[in-house]
Each structure stands twice: as C-alpha cells, then as structure tokens.
N, C-alpha and C positions, 0 to 999 in steps of 0.2 A: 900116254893118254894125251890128245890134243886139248889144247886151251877148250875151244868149246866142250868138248864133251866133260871137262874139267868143270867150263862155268855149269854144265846144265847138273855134274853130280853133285856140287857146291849147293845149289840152290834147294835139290833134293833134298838134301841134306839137312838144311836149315828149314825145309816144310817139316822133314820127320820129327828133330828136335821142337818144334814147335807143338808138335803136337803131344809128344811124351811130357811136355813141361804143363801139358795145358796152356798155353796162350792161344792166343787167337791165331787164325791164317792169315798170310797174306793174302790181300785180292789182288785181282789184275795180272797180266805176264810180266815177265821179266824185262825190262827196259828193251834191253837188247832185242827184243821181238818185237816193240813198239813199233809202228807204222808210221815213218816221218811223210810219208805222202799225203798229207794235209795241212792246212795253215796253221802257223804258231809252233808248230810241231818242232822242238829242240832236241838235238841227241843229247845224252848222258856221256858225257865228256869221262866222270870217272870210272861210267862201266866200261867205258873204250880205251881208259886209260889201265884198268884191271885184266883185260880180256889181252891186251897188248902187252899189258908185261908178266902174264902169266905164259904168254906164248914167248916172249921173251926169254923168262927164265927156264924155260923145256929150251932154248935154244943156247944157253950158259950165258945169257946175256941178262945185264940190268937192267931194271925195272925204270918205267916211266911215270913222270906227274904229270899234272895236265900246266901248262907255262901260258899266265895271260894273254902274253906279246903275240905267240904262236897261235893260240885259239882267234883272234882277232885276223893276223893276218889269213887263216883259213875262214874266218868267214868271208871277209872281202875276197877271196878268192871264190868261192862255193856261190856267193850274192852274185859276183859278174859273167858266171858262168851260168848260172840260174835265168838271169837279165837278156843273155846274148843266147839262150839255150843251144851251147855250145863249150862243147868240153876239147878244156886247151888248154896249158901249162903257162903259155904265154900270151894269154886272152888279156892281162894288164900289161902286165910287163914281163919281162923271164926270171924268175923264181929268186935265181939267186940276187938281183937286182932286189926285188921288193924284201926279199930279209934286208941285204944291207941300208936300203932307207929305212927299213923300220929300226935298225938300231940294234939291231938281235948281232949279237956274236956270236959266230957258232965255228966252232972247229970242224963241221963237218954238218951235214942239213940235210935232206931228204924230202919230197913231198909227193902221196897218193893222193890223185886225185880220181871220180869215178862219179860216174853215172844211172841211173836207175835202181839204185840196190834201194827199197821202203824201209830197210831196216837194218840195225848195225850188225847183226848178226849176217846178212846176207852182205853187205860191204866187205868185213873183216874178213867172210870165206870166198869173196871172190880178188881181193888183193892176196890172202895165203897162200888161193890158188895159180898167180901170176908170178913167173919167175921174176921180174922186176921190181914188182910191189913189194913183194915175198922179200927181196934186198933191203929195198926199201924198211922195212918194216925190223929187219934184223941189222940194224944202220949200228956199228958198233960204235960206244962211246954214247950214243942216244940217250939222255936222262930227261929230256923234257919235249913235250908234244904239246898239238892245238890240234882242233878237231873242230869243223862243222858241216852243216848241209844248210842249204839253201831249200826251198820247194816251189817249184814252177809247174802251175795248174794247167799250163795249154802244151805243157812240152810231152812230149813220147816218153820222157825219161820219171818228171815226175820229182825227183829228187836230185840232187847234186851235190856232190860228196868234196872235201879238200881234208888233208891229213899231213900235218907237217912235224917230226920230227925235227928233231939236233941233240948235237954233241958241244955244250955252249963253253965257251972256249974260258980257262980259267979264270980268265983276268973279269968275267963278267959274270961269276958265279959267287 
C-alpha cells in the first residue's frame, strides 16, 4: 500500500472509530490537502514528516523528525525562491555550501525543491513520482528533515516548495 493511500486509510480509520466511540468529528480536511496557495498559509511539517517516513518505512528505511536547523534553512530557501520567482538549487548559494554555514553536520544531505504543487499531498506525489526526488526522499541514513513553502501571489507557480533531509553525522547527534 503506498504512503498516501496509507495516510488517507489512517484517517478513515480514525473518522470510524470516532464515531463508534461517540465523539465528535473532525472538521475541515486533512492538512495534507490544505491549499498553501494563500497568505500565512504554513505547511504541517509533521504531516510531511509522517507521510515521509511512512513511505520511508515501505521502503526498509528510517523514519524522519522534523530538525529546527533544516526547517529554517528550507525556508530561506522556499522565501528566496518565492522572492526571485524562480526555482533554483543555487538561487543563494549551492546547497551544500548553505548546510555547512548553517552549522548542520550531516553525513550525507539531500534537498527537493519544487514548484506549484497548493498542497503537500500533490508535492510529495509529484517528488515520489520523479526519479531524483524519489532518491532524494529514500536518502539512506536520513533521520532528520526541514520542510517549507514560500507563497508568491503574482507568480504562475503560486507556491514554492524546499525539502531538506540528512543523515547528521554522529559527532552532532
């Protein structure tokens, strides 16, 4: 079963029991379907970080947390991409340059970056669906991630995506 269709029986799931127990429903959708294509609009770091190591572990791989340092440096990524509406790896600097200023140790790094997907659900299947990203995302050694979007009202894209895994190297664990 893939991660998604994983989270969407998960949720199922937790509507039925809700209801055999008597409590209330939940309103509203699932994060994941949330429309970042408006102002203020934040993604849910640990539904990205759940959905990610759920497809993870279908992949015999470890699960991911969401790591301060990493969320930060993806929004300064996602914000200067947003800014320049322009999707570039090297729109600041080159990737691996901005982890080692930030201080991050990683034995190994990765970063999806992307464009136009409104919602993290349509992000995470269109990196699953990209052989790179797809590496990217199955980054062995990976325990910790950042995740953000940016939203730029006049751009074609709308939203703009950064996803930074690592594998952080033990001395800084």
């Amino acid at each position: 079963m893939t991660t998604f269709r994983l989270a969407v029986a998960l949720a199922l799931a937790t509507l039925l029991a809700a209801c055999g127990a008597g409590q209330e429903l939940p309103t509203g959708q699932p994060s994941f379907y949330k429309s970042l294509a408006q102002p203020g609009a934040q993604v849910d770091a640990a539904a990205a970080a759940s959905m990610l190591s759920g497809y993870r572990a279908n992949n015999g791989l470890d699960p991911v947390t969401v790591d301060p340092a990493l969320t930060r440096l993806a929004e300064v990524q996602a914000q200067a991409m947003a800014r320049r509406d322009k999707l570039d790896h090297n729109l600041i600097r080159p990737f691996t340059a901005r982890l080692k200023e930030s201080g991050y140790n990683a034995k190994a790094a990765a970063e999806n970056i992307g464009a136009g997907y409104h919602t993290l659900a349509e992000a995470f299947s269109g990196w699953r669906d990209s052989p790179s990203h797809r590496a990217n995302m199955l980054l062995r050694g990976a325990r910790r991630m950042g995740i953000a979007t940016a939203y730029a009202p006049n751009s074609k894209y709308k939203v703009y995506w950064s996803l930074i895994l690592a594998a952080p190297d033990d001395k800084s664990d």
